[in-house]
C-alpha positions in Angstrom: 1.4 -24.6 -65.6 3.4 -26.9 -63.5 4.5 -26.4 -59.7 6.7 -27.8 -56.9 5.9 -27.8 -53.3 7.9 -29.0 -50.5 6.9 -31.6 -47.5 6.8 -30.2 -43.9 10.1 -32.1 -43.2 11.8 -30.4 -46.0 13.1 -33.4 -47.4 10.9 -33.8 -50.3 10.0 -31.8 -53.3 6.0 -32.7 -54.9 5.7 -31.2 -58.5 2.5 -31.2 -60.5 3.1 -31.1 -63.9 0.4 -30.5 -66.8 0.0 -32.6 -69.6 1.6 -29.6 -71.4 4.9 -30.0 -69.3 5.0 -33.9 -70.2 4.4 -33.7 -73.9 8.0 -33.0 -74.6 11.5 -34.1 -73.8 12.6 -33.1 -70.7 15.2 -30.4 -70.5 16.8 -30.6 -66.7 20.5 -31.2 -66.9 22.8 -33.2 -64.5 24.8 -31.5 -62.6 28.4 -31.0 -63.4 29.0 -33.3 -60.6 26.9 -35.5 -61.3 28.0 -36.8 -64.7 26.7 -40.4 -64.6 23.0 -41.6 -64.0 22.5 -42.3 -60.0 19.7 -44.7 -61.0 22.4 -47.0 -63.0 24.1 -50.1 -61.6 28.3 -49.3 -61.3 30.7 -51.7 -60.3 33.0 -51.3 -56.9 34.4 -47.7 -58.1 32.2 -44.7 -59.7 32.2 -43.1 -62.6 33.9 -39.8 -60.6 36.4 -42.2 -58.8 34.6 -42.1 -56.0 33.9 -45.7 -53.7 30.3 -47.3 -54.3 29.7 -48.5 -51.1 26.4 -49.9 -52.1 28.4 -52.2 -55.1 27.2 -55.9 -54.1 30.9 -57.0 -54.8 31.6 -55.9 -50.9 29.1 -58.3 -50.0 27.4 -55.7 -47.1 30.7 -54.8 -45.3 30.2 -51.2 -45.6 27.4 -51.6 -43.4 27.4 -53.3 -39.7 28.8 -53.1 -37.0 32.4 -52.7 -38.8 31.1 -51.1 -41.6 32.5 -47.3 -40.1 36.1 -48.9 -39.6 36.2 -51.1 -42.8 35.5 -48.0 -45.0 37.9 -46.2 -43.5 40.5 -49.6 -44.1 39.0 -49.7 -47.8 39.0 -46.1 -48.6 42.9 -45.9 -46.9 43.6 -48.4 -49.4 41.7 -47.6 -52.5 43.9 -44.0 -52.3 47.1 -45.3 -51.5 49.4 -44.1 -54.0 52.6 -46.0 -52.6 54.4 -48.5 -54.4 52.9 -51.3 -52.0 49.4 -50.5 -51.7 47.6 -50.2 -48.8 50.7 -50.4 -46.9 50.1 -46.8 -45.3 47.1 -48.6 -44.0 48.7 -51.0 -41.5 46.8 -49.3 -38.6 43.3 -49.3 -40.3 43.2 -52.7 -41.3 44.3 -53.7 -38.1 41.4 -51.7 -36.7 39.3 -54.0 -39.2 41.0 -57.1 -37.8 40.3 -56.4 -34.3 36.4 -55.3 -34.8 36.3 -58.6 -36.9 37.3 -60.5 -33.6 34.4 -58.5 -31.9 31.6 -60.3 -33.9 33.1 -63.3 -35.0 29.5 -64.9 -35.0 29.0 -62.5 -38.0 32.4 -62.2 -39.7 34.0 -65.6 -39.0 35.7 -67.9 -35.9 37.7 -65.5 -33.7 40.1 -68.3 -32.8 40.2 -70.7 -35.9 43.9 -70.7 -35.9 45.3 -69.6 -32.5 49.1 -69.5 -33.9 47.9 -67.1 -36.6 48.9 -63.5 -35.3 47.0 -60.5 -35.8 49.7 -59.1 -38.2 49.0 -61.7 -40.0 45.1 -61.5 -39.7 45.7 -58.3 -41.1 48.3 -59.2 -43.9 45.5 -61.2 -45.2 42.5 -58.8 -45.0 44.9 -56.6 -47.1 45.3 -59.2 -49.3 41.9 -60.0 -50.0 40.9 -56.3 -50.4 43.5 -55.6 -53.1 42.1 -59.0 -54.9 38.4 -57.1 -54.6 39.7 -53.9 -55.6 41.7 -55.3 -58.6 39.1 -57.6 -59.6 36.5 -54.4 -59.9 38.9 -51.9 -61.6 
């Protein structure tokens, strides 16, 4: 007979299983929410429509020290339903811009163009986002 115990942190489940339990096809079901395998490799958006943040197409911005403000920027954008898209999310990608400038060690020169404006700065981060997003869907 097979049983589950859990860790002292609660996190994790340990089940021992008899030989009895492994000698046929397992029977667990996903769960209605869960309608894709969470082990398999997906591409920029999920099967449920949801973001994957850990897709290797965002090449680690999700994470950092703008990771919080570019997801918000990216997430703005992937649910914009306007006719220009993204264009609801002026403010977040200027957010993005202006952490950018913060680190520009780790996400480019702060200053390589001093005539370029931020609202242009952020045109362009649009820009390249939709050409992500597009590319992935």
């Amino acid at each position: 007979m097979s049983y589950c115990t859990k860790q002292d942190n609660g996190k994790h489940k340990v089940m021992f299983l008899t030989k009895d339990d492994l000698s046929s096809p397992s029977t667990i079901k996903p769960k209605e929410d869960e309608t894709f395998d969470p082990w398999e490799q997906h591409g920029l958006i999920l099967p449920n429509g949801s973001i994957n943040w850990d897709c290797p197409c965002l090449g680690g911005m999700a994470s950092g020290p703008c990771g919080l403000v570019f997801r918000r920027a990216f997430t703005c954008f992937h649910n914009s339903d306007s006719k220009a898209k993204g264009s609801e999310c002026f403010a977040d990608f200027a957010a993005l811009t202006e952490c950018f400038s913060k680190y520009p060690k780790l996400y480019g020169s702060k200053d390589k163009d001093k005539s370029s404006s931020n609202t242009e700065q952020t045109q362009s981060a649009t820009t390249a986002l939709a050409n992500v997003f597009n590319s992935q869907t």
